[in-house]
Structures are given as C-alpha cells and as structure tokens.
C-alpha distance (Angstrom), angle and dihedral (degrees) to the residues before:
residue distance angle dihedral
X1 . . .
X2 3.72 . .
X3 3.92 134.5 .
X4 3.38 130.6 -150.4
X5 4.33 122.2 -159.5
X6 3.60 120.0 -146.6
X7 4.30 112.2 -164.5
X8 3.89 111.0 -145.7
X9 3.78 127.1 163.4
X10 4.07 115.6 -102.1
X11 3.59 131.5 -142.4
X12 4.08 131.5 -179.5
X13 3.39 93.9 -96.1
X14 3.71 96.3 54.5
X15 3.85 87.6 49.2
X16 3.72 103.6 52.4
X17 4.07 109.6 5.5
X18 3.81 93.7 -107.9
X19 3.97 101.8 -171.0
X20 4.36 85.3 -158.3
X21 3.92 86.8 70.4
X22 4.00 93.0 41.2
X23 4.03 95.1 97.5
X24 3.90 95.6 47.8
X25 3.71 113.2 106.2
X26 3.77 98.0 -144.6
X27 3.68 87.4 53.1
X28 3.50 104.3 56.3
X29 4.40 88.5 38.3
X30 3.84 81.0 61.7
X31 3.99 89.2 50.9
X32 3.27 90.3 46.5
X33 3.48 102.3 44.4
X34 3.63 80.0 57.9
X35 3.49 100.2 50.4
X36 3.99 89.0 54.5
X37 3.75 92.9 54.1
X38 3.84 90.0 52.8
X39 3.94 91.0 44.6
X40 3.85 94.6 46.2
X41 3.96 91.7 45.3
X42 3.45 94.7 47.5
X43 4.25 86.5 53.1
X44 3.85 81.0 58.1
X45 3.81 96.5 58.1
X46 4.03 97.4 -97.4
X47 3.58 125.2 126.2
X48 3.88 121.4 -145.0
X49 4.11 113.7 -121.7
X50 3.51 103.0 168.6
X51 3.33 139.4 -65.7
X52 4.71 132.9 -102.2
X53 3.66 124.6 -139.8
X54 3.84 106.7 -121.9
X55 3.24 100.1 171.4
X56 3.94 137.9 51.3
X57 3.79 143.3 170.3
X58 4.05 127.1 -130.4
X59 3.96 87.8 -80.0
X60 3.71 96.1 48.5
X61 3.46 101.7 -107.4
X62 3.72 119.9 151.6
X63 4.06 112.7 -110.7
X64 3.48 98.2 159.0
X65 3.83 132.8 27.7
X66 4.05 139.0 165.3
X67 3.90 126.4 -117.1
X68 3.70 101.1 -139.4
X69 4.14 110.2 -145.4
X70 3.65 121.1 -171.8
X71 4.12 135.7 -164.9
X72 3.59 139.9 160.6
X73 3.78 118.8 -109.6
C-alpha cells in the first residue's frame, strides 16, 4: 500500500460546511481547488481517505491540512 499527501490551504468553510461562507468566491476556489486535486488523483489510480490538519494558527485553527490518497502497488 502506499499514500500519497497533497498540502492545500484551509479555511472554516472547508472544515465544517459553514453555509455563511458559501457565497464568497475565495471560499468556494479553495473547495474547488480541492475537489480538482481529489478528481485528478483519483485519474492517477489513488483513492481519497481523508485529509490531517498540519498546520494551525495561535487559536488552533486549521490553516493548512493534507489530502491523504491511497493505492495498491
């Protein structure tokens, strides 16, 4: 088995599906974004299973986090 991480940038909305952020274009560029990595990786032969916050700020919000791909080799 091997796993590939993919870095992107997080924002609340990403995190917990806050509708308030829904209508903001940098939001849903980020989900996107997102969305493309998984769809392009999964072209590949990996499978998305979720993704780990690496990175946080002084409150311990997420600003960074891995999509975690898997296939079998």
């Amino acid at each position: 088995m091997k796993y590939e991480f993919v870095s992107v940038a997080a924002n609340k909305s990403m995190l917990f599906g806050l509708d308030y952020y829904e209508e903001k274009p940098s939001v849903m560029e980020e989900k996107n974004k997102c969305r493309g990595i998984i769809t392009e990786m999964a072209e590949k032969g990996w499978r998305y299973k979720g993704w780990i916050p690496n990175s946080f700020n002084g409150e311990g919000a997420v600003w960074e986090l891995d999509l975690v791909f898997e296939r079998d080799d």
